[in-house]
Structures are given as C-alpha cells and as structure tokens.
N, CA, C, O and CB atoms as a CASP TS submission, in Angstrom:
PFRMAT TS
TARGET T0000
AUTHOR 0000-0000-0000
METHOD Language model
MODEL 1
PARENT N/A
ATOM      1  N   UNK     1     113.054 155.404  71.223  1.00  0.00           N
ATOM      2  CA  UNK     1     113.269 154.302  72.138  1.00  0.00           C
ATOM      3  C   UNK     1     113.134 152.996  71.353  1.00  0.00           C
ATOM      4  O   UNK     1     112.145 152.845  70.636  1.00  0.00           O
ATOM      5  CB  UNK     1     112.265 154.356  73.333  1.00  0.00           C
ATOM      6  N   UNK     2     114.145 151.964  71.452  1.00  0.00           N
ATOM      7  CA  UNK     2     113.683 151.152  70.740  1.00  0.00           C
ATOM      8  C   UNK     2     113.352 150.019  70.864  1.00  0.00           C
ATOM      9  O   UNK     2     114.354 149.490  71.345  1.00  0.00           O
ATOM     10  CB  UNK     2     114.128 151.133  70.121  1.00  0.00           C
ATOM     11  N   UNK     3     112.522 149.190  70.739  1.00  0.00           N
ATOM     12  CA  UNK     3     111.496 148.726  70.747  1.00  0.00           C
ATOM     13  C   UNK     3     111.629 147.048  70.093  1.00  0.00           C
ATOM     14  O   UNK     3     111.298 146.978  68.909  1.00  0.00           O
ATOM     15  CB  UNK     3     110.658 149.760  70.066  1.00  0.00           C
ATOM     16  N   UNK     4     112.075 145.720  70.741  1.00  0.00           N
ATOM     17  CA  UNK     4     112.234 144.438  69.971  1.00  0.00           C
ATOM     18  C   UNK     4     110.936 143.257  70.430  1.00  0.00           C
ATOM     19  O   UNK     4     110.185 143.254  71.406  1.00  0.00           O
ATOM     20  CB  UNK     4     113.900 143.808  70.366  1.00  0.00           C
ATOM     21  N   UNK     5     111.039 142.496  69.501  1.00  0.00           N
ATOM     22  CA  UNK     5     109.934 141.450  69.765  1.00  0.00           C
ATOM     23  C   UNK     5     111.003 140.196  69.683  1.00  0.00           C
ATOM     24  O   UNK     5     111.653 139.920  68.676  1.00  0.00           O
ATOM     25  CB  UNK     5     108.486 141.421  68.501  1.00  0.00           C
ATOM     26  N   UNK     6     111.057 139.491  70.938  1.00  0.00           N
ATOM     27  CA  UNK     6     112.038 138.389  70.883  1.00  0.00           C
ATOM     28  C   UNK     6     111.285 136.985  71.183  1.00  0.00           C
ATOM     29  O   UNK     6     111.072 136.566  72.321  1.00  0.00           O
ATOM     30  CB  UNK     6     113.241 138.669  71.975  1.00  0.00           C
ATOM     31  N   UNK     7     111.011 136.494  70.293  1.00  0.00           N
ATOM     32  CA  UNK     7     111.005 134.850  70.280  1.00  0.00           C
ATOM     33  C   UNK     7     111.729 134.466  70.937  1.00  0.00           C
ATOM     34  O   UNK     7     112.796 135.048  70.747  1.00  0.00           O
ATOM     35  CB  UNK     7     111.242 134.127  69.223  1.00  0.00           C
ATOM     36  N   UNK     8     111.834 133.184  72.269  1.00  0.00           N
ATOM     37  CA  UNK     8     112.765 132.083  72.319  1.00  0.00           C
ATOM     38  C   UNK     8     112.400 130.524  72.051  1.00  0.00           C
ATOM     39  O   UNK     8     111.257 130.198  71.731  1.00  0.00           O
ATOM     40  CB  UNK     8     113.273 132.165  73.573  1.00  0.00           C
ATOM     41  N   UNK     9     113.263 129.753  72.175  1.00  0.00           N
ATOM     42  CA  UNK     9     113.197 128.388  72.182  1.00  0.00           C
ATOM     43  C   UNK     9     113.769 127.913  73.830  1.00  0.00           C
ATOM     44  O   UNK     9     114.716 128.421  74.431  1.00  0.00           O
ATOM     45  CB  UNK     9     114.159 127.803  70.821  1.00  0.00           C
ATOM     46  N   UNK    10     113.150 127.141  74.159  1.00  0.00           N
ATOM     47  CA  UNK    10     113.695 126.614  75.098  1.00  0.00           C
ATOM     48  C   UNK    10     114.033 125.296  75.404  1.00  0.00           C
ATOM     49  O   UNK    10     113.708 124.375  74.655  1.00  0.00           O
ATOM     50  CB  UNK    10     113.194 126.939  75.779  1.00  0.00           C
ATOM     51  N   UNK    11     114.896 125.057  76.833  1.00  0.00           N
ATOM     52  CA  UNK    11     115.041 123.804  76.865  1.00  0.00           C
ATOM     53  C   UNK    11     113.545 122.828  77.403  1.00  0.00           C
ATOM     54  O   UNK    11     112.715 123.308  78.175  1.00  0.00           O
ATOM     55  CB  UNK    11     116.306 123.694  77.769  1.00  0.00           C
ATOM     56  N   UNK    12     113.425 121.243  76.745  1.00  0.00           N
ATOM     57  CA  UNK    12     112.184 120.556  77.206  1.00  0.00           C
ATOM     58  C   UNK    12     112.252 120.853  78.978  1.00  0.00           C
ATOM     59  O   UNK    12     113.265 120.857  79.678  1.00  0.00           O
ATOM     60  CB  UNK    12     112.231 118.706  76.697  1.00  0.00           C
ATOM     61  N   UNK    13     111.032 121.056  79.340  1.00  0.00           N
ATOM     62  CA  UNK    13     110.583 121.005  80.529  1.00  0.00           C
ATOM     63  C   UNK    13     110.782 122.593  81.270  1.00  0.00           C
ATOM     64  O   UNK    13     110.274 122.843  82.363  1.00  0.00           O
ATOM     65  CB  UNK    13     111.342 119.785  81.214  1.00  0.00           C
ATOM     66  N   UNK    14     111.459 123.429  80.625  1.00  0.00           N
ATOM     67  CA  UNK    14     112.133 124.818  81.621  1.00  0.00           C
ATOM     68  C   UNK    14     111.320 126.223  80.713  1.00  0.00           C
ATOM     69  O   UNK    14     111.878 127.313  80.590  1.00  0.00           O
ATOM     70  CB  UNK    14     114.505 124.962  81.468  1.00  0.00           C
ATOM     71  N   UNK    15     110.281 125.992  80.289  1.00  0.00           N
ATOM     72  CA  UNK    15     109.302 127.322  80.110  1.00  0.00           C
ATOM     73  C   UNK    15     109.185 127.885  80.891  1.00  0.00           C
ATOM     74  O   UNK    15     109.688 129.000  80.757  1.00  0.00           O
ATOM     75  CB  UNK    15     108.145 127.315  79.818  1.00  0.00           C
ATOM     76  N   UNK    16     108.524 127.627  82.168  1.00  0.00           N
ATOM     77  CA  UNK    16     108.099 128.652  83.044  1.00  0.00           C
ATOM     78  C   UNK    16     109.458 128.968  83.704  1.00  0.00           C
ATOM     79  O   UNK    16     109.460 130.189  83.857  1.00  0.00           O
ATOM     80  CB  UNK    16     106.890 128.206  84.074  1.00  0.00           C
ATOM     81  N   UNK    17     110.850 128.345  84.263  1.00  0.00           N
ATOM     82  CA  UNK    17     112.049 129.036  84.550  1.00  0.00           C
ATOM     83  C   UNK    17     112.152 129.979  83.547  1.00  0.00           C
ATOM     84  O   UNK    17     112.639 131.006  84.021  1.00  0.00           O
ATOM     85  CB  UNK    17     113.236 128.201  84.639  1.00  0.00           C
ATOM     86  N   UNK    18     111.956 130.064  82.600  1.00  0.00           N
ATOM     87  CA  UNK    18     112.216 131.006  81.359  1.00  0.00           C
ATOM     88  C   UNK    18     111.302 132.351  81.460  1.00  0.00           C
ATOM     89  O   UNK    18     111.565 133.554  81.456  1.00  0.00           O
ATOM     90  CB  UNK    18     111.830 130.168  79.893  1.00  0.00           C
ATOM     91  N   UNK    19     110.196 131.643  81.545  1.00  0.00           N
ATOM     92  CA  UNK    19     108.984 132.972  81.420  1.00  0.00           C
ATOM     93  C   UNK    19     109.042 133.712  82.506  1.00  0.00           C
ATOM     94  O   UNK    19     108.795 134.903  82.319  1.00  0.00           O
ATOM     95  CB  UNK    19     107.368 132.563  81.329  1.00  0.00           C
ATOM     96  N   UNK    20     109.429 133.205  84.188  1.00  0.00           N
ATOM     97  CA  UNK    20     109.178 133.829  85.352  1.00  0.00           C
ATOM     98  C   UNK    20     111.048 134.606  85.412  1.00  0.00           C
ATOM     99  O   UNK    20     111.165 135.455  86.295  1.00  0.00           O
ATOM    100  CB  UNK    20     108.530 132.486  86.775  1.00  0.00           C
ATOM    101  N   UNK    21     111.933 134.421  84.831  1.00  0.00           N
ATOM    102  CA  UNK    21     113.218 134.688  84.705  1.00  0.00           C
ATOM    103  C   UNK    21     112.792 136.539  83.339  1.00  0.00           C
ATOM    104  O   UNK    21     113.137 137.710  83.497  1.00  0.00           O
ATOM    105  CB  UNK    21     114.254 132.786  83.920  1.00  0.00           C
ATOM    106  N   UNK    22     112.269 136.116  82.618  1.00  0.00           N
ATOM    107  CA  UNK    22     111.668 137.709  81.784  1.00  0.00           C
ATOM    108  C   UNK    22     110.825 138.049  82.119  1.00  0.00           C
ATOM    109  O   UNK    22     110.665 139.214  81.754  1.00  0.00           O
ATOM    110  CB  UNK    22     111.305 137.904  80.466  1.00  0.00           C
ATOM    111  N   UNK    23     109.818 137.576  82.861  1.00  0.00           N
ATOM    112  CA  UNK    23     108.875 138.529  83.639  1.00  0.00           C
ATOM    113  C   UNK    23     109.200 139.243  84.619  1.00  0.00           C
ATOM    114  O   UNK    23     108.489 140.232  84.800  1.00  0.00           O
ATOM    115  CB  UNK    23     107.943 137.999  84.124  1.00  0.00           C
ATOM    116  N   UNK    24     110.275 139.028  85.512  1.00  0.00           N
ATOM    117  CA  UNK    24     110.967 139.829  86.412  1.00  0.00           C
ATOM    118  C   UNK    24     112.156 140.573  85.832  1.00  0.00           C
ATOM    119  O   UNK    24     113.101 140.962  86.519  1.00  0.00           O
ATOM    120  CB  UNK    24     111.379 139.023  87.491  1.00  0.00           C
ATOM    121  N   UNK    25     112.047 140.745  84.528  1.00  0.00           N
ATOM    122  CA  UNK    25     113.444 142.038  84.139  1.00  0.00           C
ATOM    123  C   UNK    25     112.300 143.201  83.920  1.00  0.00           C
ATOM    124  O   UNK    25     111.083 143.022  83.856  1.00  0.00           O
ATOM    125  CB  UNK    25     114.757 141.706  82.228  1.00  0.00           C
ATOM    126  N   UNK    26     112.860 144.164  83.844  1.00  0.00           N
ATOM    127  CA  UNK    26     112.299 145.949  84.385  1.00  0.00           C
ATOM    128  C   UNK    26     111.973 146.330  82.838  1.00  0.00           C
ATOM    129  O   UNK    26     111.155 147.190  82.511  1.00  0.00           O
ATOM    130  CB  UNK    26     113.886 147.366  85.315  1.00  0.00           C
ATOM    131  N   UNK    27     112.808 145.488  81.873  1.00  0.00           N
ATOM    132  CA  UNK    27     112.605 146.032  80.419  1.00  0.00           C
ATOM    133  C   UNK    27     111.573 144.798  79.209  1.00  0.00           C
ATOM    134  O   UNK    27     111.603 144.764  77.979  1.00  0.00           O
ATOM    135  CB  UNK    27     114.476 146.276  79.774  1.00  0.00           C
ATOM    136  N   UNK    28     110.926 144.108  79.983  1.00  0.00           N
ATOM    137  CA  UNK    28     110.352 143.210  79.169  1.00  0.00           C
ATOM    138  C   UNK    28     108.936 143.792  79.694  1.00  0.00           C
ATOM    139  O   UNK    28     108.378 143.647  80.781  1.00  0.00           O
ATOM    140  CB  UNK    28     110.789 141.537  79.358  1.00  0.00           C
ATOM    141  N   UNK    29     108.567 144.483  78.565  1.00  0.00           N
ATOM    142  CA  UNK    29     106.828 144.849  78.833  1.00  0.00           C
ATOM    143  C   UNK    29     105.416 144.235  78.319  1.00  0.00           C
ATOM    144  O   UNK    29     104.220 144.521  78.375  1.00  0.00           O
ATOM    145  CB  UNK    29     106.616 146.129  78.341  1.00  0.00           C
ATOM    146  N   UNK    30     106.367 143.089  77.715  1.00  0.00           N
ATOM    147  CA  UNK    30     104.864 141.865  77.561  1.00  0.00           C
ATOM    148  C   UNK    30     105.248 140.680  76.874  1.00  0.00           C
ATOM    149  O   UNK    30     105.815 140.687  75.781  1.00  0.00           O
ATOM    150  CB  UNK    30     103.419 142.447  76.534  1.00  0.00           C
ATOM    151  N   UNK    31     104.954 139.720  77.481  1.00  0.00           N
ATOM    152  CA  UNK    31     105.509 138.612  77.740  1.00  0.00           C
ATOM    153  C   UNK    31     104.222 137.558  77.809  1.00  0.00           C
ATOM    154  O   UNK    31     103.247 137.596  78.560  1.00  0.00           O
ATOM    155  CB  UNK    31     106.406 138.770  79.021  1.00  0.00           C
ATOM    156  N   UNK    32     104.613 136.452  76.597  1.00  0.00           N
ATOM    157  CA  UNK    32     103.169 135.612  76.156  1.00  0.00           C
ATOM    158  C   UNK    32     104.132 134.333  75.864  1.00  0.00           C
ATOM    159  O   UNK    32     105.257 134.200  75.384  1.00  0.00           O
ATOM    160  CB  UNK    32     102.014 136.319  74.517  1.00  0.00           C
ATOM    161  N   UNK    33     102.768 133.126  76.585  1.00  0.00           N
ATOM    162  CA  UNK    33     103.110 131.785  76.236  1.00  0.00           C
ATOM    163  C   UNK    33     103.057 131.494  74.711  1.00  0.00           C
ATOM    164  O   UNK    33     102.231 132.205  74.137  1.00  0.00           O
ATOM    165  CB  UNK    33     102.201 130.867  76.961  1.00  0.00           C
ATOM    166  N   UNK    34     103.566 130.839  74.106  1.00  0.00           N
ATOM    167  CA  UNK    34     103.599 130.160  73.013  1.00  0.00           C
ATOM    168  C   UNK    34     103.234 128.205  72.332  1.00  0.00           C
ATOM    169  O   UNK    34     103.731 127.180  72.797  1.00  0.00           O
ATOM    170  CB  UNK    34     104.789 130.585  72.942  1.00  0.00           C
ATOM    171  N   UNK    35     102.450 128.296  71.405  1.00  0.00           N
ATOM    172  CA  UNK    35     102.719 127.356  71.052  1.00  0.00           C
ATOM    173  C   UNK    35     103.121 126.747  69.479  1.00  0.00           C
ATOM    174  O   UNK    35     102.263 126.846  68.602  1.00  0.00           O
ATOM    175  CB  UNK    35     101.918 126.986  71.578  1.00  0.00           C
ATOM    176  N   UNK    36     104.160 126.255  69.229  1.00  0.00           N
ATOM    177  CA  UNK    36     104.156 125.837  67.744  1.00  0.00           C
ATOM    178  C   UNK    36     105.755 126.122  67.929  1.00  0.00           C
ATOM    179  O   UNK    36     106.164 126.161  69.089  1.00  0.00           O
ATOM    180  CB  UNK    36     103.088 126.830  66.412  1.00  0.00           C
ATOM    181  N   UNK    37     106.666 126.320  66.889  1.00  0.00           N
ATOM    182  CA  UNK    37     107.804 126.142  66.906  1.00  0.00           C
ATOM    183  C   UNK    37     108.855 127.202  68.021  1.00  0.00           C
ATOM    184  O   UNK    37     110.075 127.056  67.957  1.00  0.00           O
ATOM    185  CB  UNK    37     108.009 126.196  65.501  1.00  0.00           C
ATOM    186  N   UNK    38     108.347 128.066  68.839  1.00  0.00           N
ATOM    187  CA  UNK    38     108.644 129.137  69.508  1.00  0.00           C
ATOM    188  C   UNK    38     107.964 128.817  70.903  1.00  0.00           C
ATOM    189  O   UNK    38     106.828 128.343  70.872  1.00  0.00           O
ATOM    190  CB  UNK    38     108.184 130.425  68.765  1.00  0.00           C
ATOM    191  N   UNK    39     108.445 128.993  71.860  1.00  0.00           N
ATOM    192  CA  UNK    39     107.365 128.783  73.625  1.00  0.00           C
ATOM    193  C   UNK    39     107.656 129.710  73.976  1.00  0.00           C
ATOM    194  O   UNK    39     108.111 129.563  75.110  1.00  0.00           O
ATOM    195  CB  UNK    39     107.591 127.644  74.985  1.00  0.00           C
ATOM    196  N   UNK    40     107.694 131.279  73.496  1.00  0.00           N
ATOM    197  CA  UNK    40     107.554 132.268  74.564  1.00  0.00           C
ATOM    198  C   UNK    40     107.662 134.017  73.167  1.00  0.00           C
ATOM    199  O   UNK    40     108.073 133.791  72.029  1.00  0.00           O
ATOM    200  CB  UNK    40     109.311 131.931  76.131  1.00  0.00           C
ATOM    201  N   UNK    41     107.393 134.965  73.422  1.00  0.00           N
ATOM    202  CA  UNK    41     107.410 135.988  72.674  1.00  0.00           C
ATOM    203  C   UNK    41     107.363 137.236  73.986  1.00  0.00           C
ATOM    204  O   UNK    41     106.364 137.644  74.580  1.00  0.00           O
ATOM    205  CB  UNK    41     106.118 135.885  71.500  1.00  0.00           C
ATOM    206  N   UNK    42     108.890 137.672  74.184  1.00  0.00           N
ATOM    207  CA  UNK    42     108.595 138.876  74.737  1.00  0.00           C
ATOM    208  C   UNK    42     109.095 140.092  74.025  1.00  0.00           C
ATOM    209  O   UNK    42     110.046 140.176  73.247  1.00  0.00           O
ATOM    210  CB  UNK    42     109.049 138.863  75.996  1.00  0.00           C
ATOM    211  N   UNK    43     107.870 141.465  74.642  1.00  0.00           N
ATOM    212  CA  UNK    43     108.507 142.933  73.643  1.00  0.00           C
ATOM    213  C   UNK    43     108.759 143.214  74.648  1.00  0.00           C
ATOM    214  O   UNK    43     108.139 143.132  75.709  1.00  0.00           O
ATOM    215  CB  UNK    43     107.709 144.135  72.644  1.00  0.00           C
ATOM    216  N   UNK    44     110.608 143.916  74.146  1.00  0.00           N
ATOM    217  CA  UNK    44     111.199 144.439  75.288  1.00  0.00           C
ATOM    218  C   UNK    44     111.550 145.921  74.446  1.00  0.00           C
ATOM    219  O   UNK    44     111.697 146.071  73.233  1.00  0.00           O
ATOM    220  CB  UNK    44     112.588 143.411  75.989  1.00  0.00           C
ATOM    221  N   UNK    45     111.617 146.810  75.400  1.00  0.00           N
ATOM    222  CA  UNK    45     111.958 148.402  75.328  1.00  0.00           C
ATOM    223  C   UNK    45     113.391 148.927  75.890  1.00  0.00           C
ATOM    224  O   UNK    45     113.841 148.609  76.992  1.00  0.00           O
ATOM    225  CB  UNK    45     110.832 149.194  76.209  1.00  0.00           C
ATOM    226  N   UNK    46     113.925 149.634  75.115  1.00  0.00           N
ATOM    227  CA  UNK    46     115.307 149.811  75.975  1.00  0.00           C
ATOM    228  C   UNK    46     115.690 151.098  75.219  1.00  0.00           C
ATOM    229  O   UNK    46     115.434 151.217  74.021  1.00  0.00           O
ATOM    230  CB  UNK    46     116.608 148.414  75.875  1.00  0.00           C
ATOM    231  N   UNK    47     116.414 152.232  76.057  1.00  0.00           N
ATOM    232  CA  UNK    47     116.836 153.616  75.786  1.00  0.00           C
ATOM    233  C   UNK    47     117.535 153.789  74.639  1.00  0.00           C
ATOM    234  O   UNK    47     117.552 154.915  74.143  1.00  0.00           O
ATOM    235  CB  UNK    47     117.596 154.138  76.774  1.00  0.00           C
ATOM    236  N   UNK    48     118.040 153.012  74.185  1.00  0.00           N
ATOM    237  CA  UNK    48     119.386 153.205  72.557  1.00  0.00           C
ATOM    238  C   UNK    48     119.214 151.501  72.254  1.00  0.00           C
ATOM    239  O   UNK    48     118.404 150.726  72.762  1.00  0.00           O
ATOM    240  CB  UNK    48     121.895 153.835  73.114  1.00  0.00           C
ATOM    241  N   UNK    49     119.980 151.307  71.527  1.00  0.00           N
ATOM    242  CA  UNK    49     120.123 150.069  70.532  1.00  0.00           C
ATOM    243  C   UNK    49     121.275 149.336  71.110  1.00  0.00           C
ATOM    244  O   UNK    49     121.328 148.108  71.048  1.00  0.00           O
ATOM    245  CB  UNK    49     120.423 150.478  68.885  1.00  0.00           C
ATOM    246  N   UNK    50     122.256 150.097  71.704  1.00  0.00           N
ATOM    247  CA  UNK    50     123.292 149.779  73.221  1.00  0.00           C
ATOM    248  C   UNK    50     122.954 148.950  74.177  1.00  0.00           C
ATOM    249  O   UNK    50     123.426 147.871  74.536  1.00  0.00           O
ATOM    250  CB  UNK    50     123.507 150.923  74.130  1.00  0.00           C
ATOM    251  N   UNK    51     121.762 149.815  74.674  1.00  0.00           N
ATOM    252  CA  UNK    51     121.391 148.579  75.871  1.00  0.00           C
ATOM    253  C   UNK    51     120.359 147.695  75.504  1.00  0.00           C
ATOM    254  O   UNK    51     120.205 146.715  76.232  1.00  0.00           O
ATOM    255  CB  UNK    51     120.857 149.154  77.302  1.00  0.00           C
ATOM    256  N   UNK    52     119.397 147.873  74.240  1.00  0.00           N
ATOM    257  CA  UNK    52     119.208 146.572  73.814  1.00  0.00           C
ATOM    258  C   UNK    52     120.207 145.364  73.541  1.00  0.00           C
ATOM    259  O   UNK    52     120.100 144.237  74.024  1.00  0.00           O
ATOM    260  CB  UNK    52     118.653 146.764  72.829  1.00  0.00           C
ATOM    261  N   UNK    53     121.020 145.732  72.833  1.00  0.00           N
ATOM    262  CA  UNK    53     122.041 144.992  72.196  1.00  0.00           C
ATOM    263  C   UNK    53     122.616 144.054  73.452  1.00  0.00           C
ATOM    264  O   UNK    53     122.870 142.866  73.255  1.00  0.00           O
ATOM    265  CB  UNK    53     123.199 146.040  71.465  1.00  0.00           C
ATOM    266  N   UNK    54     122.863 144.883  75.185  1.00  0.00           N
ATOM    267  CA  UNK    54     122.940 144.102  76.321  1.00  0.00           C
ATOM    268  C   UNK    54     122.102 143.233  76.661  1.00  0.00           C
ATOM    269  O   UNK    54     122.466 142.133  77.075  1.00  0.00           O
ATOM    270  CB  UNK    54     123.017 144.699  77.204  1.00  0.00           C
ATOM    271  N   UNK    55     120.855 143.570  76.546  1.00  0.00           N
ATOM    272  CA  UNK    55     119.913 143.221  77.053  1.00  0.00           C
ATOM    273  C   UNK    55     119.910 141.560  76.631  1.00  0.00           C
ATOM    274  O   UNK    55     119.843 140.554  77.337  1.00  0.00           O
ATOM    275  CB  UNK    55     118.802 144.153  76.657  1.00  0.00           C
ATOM    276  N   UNK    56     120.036 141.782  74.836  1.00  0.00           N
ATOM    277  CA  UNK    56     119.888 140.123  74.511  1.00  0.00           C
ATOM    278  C   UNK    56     121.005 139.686  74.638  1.00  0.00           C
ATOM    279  O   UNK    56     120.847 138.542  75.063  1.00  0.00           O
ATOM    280  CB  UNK    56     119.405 139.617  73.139  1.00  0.00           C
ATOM    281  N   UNK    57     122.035 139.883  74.535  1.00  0.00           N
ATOM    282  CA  UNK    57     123.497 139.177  74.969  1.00  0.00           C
ATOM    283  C   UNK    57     123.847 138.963  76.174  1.00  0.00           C
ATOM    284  O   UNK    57     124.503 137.970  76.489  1.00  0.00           O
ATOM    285  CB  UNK    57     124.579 139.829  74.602  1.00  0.00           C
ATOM    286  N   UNK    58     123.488 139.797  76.948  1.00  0.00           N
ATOM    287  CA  UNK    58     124.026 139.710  78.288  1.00  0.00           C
ATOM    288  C   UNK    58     122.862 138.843  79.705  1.00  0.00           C
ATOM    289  O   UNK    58     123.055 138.044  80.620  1.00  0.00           O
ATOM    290  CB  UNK    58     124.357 141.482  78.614  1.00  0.00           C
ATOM    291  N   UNK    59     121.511 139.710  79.065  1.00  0.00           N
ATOM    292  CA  UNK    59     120.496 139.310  79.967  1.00  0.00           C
ATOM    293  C   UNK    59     119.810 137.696  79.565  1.00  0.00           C
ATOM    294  O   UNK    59     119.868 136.615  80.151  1.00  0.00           O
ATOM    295  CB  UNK    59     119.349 140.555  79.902  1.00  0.00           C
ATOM    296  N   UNK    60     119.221 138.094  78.408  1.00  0.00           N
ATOM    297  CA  UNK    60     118.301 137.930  78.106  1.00  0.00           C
ATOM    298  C   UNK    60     118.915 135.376  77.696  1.00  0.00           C
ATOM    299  O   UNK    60     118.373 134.396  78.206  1.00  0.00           O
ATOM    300  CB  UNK    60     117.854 139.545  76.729  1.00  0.00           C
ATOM    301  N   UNK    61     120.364 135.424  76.448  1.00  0.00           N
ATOM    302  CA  UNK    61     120.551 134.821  76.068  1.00  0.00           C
ATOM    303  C   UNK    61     121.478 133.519  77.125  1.00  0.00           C
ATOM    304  O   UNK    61     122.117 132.548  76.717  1.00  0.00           O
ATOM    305  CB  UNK    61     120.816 135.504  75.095  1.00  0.00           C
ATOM    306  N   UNK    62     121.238 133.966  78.544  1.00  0.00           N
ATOM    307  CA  UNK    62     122.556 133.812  79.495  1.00  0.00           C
ATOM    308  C   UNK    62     121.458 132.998  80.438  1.00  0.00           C
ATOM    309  O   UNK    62     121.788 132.068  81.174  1.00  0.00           O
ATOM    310  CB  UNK    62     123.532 135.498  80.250  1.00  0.00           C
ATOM    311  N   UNK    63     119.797 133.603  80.269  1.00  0.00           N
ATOM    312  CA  UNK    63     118.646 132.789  81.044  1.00  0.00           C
ATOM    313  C   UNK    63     119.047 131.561  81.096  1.00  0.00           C
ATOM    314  O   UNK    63     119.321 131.100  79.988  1.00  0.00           O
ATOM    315  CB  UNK    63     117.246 132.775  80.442  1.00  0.00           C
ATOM    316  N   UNK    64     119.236 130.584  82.322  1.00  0.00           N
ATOM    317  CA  UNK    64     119.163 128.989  82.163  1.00  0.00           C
ATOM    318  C   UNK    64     117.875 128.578  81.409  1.00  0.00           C
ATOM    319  O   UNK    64     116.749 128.986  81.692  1.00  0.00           O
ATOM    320  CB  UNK    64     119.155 128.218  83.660  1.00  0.00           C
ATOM    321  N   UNK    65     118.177 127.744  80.445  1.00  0.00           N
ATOM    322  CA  UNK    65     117.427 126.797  79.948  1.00  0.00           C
ATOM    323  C   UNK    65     116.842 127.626  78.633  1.00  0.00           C
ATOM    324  O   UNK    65     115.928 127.047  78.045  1.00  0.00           O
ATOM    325  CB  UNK    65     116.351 126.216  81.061  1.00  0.00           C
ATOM    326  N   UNK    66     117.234 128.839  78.128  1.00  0.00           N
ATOM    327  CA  UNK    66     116.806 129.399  76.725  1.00  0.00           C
ATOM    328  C   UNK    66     118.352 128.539  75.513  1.00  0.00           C
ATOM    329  O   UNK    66     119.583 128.528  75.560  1.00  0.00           O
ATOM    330  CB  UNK    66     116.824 131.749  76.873  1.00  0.00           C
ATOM    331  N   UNK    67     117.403 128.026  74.692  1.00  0.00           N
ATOM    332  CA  UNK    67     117.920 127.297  73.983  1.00  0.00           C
ATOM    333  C   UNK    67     118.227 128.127  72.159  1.00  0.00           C
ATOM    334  O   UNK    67     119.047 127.832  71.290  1.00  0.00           O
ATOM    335  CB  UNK    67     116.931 126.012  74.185  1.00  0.00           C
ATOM    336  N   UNK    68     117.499 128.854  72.190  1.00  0.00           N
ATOM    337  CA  UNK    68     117.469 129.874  70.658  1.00  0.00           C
ATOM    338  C   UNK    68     116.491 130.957  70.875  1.00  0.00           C
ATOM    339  O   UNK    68     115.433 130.905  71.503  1.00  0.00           O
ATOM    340  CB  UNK    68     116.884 128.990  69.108  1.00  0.00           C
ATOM    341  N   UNK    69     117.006 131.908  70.272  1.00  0.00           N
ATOM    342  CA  UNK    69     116.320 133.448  70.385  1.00  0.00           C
ATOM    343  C   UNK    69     116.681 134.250  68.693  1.00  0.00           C
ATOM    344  O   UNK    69     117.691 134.624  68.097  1.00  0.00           O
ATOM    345  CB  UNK    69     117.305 134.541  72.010  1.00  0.00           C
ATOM    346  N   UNK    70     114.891 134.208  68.378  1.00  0.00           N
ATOM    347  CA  UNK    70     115.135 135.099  67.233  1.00  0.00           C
ATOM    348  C   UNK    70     114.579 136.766  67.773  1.00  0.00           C
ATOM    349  O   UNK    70     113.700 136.853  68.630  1.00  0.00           O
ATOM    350  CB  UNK    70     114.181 134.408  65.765  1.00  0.00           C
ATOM    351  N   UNK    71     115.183 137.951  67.181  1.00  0.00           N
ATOM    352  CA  UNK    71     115.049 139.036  67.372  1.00  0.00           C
ATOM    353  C   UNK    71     114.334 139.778  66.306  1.00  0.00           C
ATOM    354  O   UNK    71     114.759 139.603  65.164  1.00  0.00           O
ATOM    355  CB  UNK    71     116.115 139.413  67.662  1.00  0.00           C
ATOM    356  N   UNK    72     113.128 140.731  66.503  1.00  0.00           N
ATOM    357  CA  UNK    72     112.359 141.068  65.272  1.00  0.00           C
ATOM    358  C   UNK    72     112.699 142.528  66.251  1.00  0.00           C
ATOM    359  O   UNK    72     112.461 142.773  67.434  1.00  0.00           O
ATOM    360  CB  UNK    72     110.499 140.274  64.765  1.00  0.00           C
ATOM    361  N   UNK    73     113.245 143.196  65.348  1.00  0.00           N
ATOM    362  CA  UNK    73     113.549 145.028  65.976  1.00  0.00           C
ATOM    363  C   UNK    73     112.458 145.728  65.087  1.00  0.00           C
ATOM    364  O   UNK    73     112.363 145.728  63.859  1.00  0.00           O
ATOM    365  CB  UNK    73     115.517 145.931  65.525  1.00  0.00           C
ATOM    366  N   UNK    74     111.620 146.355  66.082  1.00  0.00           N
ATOM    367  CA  UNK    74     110.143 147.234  65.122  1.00  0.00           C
ATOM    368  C   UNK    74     111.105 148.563  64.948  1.00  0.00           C
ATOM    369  O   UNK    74     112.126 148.966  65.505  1.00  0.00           O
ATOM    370  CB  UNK    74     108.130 147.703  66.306  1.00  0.00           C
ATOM    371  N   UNK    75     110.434 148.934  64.114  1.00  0.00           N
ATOM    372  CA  UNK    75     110.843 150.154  63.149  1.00  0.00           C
ATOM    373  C   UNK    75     109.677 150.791  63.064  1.00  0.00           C
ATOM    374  O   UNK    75     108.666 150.091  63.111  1.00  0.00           O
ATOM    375  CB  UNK    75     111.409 149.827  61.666  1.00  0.00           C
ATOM    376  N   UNK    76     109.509 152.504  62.895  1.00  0.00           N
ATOM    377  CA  UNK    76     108.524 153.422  62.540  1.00  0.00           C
ATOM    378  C   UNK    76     108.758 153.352  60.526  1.00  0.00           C
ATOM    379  O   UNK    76     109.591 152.857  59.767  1.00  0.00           O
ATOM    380  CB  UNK    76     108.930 155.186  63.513  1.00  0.00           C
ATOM    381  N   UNK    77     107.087 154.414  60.329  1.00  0.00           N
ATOM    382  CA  UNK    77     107.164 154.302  58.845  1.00  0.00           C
ATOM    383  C   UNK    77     107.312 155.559  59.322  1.00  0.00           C
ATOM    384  O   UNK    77     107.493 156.496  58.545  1.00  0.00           O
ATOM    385  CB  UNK    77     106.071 153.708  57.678  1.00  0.00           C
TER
END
C-alpha cells in the first residue's frame, strides 16, 4: 500500500480552508499544522501508486487556496 508525506504551501489567510478540506478526505491519515516554509504536512495512504497519483492531481492539488505541494513517497528497506 503506498504510503506519501505531502507538504503544502498555501494561499495567505486560507490554512484552515486547506486543513479542514484534507481532513475530510477518507485517505489522509494524519494531518499537522506547520510552521516555517510549509503550513501543513499530510500522510496519505492509497491502494496502488494509481490512485495516489489521483489523489494529488485530482484531489488533493485542485483544494482552493493550496498554492505548492511537495511529495515525499516512503519506501520499505
């Protein structure tokens, strides 16, 4: 299952539209305020690399007021 840690940036003033917009998707299982060059870090889980791949294109990057999103995909050793 695989498994991403997504940073965003957002627009001034629209954090919490942002944070309460990924706290209500079914695939974001933890979700933290931020401070310093990033205002938000959620790990999201998804069945194949398919519906991740939706998830940030379709769901995730389409949020009003997310301004940049970096993607860190965890990997097993």
């Amino acid at each position: 299952m695989p498994e991403a840690f997504i940073l965003f940036k957002t627009q001034p003033s629209h954090e919490r539209e942002v944070y309460f917009a990924l706290d209500n998707h079914s695939n974001v299982a933890e979700l933290h305020v931020l401070y310093g060059e990033y205002d938000l870090v959620a790990r999201v889980t998804a069945k194949d690399s398919k519906e991740l791949t939706s998830y940030l294109m379709q769901d995730f990057r389409q949020i009003d007021g997310v301004r940049d999103t970096q993607t860190l995909i965890a990997v097993d050793y």
